[in-house]
N, C-alpha and C positions, 0 to 999 in steps of 0.2 A: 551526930556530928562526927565528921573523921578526926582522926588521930593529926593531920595536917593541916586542918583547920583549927585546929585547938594550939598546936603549937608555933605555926606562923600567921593565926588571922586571917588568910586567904582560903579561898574556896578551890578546893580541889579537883583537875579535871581529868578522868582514867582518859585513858587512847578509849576504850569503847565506847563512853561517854559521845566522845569526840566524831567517831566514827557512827556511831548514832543519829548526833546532829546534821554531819553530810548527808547518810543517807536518807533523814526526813528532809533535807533538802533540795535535793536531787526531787524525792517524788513528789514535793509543794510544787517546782517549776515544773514537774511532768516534763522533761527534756524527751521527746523523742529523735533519735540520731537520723533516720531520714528525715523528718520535719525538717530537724536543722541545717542538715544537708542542703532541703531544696532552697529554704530561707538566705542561704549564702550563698548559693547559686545565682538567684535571685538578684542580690546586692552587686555580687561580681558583674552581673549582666548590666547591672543599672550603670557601675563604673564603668563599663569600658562605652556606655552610650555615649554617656557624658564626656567620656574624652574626644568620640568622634565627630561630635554637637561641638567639642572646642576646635577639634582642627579647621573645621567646613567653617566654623566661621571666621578663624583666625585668617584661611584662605580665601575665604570669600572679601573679610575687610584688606588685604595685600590687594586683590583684584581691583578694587575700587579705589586705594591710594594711587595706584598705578595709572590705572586711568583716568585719574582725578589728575595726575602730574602730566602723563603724556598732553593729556588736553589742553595743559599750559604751557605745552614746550613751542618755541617761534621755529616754524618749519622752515628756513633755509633754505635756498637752493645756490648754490655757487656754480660759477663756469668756470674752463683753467684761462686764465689770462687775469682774470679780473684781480683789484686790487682789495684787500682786507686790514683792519686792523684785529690786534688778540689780544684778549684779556688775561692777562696778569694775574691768574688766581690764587696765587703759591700765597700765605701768612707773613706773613713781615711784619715783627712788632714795633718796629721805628721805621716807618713809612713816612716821609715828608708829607707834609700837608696838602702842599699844591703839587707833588707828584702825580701824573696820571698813570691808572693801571692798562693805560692801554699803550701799545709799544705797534712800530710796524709805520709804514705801510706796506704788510707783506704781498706777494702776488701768489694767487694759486694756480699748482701744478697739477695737482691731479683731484678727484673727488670721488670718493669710494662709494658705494649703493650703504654701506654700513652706519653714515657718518661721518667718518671720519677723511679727514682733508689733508691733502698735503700742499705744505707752503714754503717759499722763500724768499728770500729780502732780495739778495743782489745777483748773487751766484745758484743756478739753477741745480748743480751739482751739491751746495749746503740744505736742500729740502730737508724737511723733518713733518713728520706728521702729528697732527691735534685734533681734540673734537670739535665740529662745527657747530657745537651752540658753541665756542667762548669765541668765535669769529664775527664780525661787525661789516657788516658791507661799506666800504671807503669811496669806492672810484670804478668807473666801467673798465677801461682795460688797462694796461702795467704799462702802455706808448706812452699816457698823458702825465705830463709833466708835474711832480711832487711840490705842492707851495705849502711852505710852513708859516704858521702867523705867529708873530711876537706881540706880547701885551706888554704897552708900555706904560707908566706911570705920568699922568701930565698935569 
């Protein structure tokens, strides 16, 4: 028994001791440093697969959403003269009830190869440009007279 086991009860451990135990330990897992080398080589390769197996499909499902939406867009064609109504898309959280979000009957001016439309109410000079999905076909050209209908209670 050591002299430190005798006077505090625990068992005593030299650094050589210590350094002992590593070293049987070291050569129980036999580490060899190329092994290990190639082994994390290995690993590393597998991660960077796997991230490019995530981008291709991440990109590949964006492809499909996209063509899943194009597919359901109403393809539009406007002339300039013709008459339109426009949707209202802005959030309003007190919205009247029997408000409608559609406003207009605008006339369009011009129609760009991109989409987008330009329109105006009265004055040809107040044009402003929108996209053509929130445009609603109204009337064939801007001559024919505007009739508004009232609902009335009877």
């Amino acid at each position: 028994m050591h002299p430190f086991q005798l006077v505090y009860g625990k068992a005593c451990r030299l650094h050589a001791e210590l350094e002992h135990e590593a070293y049987w330990a070291l050569k129980k897992l036999n580490l060899d440093m190329e092994a290990a080398g190639e082994k994390r080589m290995l690993q590393l390769n597998k991660l960077d697969e796997f991230r490019l197996k995530a981008y291709e499909n991440n990109r590949s499902y964006k492809e499909n959403v996209k063509r899943w939406h194009d597919m359901r867009l109403e393809h539009k064609i406007f002339i300039p003269g013709q008459q339109v109504l426009l949707f209202n898309s802005r959030l309003r959280l007190f919205l009247g009830k029997l408000k409608s979000r559609w406003s207009g009957p605008f006339i369009v001016k011009t129609v760009f190869p991109h989409g987008a439309v330009e329109i105006f109410n009265k004055h040809p000079d107040q044009a402003f440009k929108v996209n053509g999905q929130r445009l609603y076909y109204y009337g064939d050209m801007a001559n024919c007279e505007v009739v508004s209908t009232v609902l009335a209670t009877t």
